[in-house]
C-alpha positions as CSV (number, residue, x, y, z in Angstrom):
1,X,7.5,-21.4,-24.7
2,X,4.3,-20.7,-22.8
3,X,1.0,-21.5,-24.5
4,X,-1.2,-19.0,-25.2
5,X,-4.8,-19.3,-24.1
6,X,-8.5,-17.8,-25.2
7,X,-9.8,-14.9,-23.5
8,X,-13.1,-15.8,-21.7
9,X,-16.6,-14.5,-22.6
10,X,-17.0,-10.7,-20.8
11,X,-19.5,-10.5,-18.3
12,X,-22.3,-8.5,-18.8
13,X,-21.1,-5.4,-16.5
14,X,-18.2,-5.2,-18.9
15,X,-20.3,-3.4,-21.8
16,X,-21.7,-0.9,-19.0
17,X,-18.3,0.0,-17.9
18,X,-16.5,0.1,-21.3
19,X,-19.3,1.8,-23.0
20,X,-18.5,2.5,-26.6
21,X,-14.8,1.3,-25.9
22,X,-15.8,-2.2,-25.1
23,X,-14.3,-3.6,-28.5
24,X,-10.8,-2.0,-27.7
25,X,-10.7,-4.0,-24.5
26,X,-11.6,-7.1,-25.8
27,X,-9.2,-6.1,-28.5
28,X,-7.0,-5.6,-25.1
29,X,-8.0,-8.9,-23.5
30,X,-7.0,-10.7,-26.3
31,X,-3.6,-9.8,-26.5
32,X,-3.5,-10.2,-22.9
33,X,-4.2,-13.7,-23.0
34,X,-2.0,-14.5,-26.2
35,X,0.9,-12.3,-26.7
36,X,0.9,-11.3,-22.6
37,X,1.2,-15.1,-21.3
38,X,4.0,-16.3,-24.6
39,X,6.1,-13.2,-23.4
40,X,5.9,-13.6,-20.2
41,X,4.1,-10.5,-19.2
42,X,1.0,-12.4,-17.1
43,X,1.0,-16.4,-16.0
44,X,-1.3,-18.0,-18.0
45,X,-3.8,-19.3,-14.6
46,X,-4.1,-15.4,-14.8
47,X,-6.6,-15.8,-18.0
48,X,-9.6,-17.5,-16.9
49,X,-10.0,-14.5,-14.6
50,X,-8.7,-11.8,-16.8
51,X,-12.1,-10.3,-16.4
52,X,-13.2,-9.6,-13.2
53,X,-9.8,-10.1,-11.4
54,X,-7.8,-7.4,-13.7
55,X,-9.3,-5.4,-16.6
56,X,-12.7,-4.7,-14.4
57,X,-10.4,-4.7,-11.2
58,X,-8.4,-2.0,-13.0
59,X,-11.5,-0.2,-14.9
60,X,-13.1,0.8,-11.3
61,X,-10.5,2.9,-10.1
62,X,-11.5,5.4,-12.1
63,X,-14.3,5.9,-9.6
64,X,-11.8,7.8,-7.4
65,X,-9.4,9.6,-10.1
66,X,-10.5,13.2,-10.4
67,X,-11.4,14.9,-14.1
68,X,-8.8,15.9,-16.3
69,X,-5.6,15.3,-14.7
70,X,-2.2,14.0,-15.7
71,X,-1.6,9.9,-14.3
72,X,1.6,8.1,-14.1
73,X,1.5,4.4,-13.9
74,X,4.0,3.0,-11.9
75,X,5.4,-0.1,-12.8
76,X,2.7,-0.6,-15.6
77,X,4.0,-3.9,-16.5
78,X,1.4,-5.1,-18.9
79,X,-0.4,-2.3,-18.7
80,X,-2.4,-3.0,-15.8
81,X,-3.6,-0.5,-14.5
82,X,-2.9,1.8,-16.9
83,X,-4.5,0.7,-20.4
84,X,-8.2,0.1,-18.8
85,X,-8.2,3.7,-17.0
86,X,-7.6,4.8,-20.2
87,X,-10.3,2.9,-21.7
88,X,-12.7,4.4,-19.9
89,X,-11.4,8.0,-18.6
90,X,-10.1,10.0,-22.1
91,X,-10.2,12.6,-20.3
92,X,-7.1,12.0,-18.4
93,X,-3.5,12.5,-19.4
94,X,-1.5,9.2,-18.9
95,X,1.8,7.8,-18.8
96,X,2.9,4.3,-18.3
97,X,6.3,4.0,-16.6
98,X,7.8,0.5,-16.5
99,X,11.5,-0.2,-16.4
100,X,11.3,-3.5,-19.2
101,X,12.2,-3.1,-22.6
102,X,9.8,-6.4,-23.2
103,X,7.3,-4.9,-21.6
104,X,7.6,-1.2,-22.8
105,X,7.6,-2.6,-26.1
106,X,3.7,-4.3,-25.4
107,X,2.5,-1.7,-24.4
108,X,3.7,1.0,-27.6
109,X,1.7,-2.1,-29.2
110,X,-1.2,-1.9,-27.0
111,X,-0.9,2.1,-27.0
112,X,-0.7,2.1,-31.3
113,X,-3.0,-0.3,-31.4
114,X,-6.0,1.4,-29.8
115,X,-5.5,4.7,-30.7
116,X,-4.6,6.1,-27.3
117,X,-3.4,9.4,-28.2
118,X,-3.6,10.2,-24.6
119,X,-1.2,7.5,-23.2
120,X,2.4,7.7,-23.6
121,X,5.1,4.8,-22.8
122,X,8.0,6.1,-20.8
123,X,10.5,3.5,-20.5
124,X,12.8,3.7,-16.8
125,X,12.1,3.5,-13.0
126,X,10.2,6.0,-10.9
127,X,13.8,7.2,-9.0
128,X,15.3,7.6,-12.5
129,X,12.6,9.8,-14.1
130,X,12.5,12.1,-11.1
131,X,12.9,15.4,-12.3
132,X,12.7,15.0,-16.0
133,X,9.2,13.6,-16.0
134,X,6.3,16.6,-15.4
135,X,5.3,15.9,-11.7
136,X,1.4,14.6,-12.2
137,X,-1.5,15.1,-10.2
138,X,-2.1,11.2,-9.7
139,X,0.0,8.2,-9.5
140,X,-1.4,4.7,-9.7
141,X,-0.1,1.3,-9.2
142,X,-0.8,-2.1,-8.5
143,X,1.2,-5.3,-7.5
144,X,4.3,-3.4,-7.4
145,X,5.4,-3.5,-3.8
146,X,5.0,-2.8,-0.6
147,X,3.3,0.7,0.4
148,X,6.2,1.9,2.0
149,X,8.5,1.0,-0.8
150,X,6.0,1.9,-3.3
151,X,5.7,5.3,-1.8
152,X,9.4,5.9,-1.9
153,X,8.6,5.5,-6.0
154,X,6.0,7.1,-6.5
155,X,5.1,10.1,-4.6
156,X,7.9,12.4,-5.4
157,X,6.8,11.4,-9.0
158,X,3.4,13.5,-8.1
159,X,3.0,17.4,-7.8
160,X,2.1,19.3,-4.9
161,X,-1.2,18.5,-2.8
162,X,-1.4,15.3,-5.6
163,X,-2.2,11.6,-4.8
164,X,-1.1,8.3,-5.0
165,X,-4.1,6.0,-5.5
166,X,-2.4,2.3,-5.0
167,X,-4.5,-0.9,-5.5
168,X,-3.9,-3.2,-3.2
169,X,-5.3,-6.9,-1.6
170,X,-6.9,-7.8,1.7
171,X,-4.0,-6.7,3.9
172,X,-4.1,-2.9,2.6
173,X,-4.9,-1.4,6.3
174,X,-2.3,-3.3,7.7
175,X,0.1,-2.0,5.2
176,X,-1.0,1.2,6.0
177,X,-0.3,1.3,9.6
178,X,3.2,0.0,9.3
179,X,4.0,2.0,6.9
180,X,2.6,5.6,8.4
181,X,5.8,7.2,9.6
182,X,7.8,6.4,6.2
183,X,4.3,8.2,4.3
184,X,4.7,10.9,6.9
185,X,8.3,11.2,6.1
186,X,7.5,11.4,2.4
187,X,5.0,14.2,2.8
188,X,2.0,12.5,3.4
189,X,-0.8,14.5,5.3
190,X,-3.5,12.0,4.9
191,X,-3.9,8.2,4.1
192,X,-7.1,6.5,3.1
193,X,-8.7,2.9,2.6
194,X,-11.0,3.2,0.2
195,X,-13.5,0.2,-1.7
196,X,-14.6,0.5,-5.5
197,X,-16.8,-1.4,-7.9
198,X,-19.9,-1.8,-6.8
199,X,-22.2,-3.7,-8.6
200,X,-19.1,-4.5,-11.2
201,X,-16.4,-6.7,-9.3
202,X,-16.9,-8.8,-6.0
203,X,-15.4,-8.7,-3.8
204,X,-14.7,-5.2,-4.3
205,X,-11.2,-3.1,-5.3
206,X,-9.2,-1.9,-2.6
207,X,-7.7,1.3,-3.3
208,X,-4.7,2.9,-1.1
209,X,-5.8,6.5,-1.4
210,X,-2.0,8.6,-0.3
211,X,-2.9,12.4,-0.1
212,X,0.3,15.0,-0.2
213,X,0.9,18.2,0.7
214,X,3.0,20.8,-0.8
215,X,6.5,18.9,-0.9
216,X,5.6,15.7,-2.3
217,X,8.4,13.2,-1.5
218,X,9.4,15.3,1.6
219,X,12.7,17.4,1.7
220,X,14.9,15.3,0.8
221,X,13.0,14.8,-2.8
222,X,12.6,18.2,-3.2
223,X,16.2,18.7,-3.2
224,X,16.9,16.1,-5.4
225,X,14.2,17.0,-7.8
226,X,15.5,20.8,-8.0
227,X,19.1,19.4,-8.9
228,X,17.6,17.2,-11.7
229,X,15.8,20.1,-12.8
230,X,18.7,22.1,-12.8
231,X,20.6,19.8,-14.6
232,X,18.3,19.1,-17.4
233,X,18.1,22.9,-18.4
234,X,22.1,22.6,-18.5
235,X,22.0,20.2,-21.1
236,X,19.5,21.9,-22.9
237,X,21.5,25.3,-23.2
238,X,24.1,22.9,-24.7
């Protein structure tokens, strides 16, 4: 069995960013770097740098998510970067969609544990969900795949004229340009790069910013979202 470690001090800009939730990530942290590394949900060279690399790496993309809207978080795996948007944004509506029962069940014990009555844990893939989950305004993401294959997952999950806001490494305008006729194909109209966290995390967050139009996913989704649809109320009248 992995060994657990101890979550490092939190820099200062932690407190400014978590305001009056600062406790909860700690809280967050913790488990991160003791029950997250023994069950395998994060390597345990991932600890020393849980800070700036992923719970303040996370935090800052809610720089560019807009006020009040419904979030899915694709491939949430540990949570990441699900539980510290919701940390600092309760205004938003968010669901964490990750396919692992070992992983689903961390994050009903993240979820319980800090009181996020505005998270929910959806247990399946982003393909399988299409249809039966309430398309959102945003998706998010991070270290899931590709942008092209990551597209395919995400933006049908999104409603019309939504976004997918993906974070990604160094390489993110390269995966941009070779993936632009596969976002065209899904119903992209415009695709961004933008940079978050200043003055919080260096080198800065790269954000993926995918901006839809009115068929999100492209025809093809929209077909296959209307038959789920369609089949869903079937089983209900039964």
């Amino acid at each position: 069995m992995t060994e657990a470690a101890e979550l490092p001090p939190a820099p200062e800009q932690a407190r400014a960013v978590f305001g009056e939730r600062f406790d909860d990530v700690v809280s967050y942290g913790e488990l991160l770097a003791d029950a997250g590394v023994r069950r395998g949900l994060i390597g345990p060279r991932e600890v020393p740098r849980l800070w700036e690399r992923h719970l303040l790496n996370c935090a800052v993309l809610s720089e560019v998510v807009p006020e009040a809207v419904t979030v899915c978080d694709v491939g949430s795996g540990a949570g990441l970067p699900g539980i510290p948007l919701a940390l600092v944004r309760p205004d938003l509506k968010i669901t964490l969609l990750e396919p692992l029962l070992r992983r689903t069940n961390f994050l009903n014990e993240v979820v319980e544990l800090l009181g996020l009555d505005h998270v929910t844990v959806v247990r399946g893939r982003a393909e399988e969900v299409l249809g039966k989950l309430t398309p959102v305004h945003v998706v998010t993401a991070r270290a899931v795949a590709p942008l092209d294959r990551l597209a395919s997952w995400g933006v049908p999950l999104l409603r019309p004229y939504g976004e997918m806001l993906a974070l990604k490494g160094d390489t993110a305008a390269d995966e941009v340009k070779a993936a632009s006729a596969a976002l065209a194909k899904l119903g992209a109209v415009e695709t961004s790069v933008l940079h978050v966290g200043e003055g919080v995390v260096d080198p800065l967050s790269t954000v993926v910013r995918v901006e839809v139009g009115e068929s999100p996913g492209g025809v093809r989704f929209a077909a296959k979202r209307a038959k789920a649809a369609r089949t869903g109320r079937t089983r209900r009248r039964r």
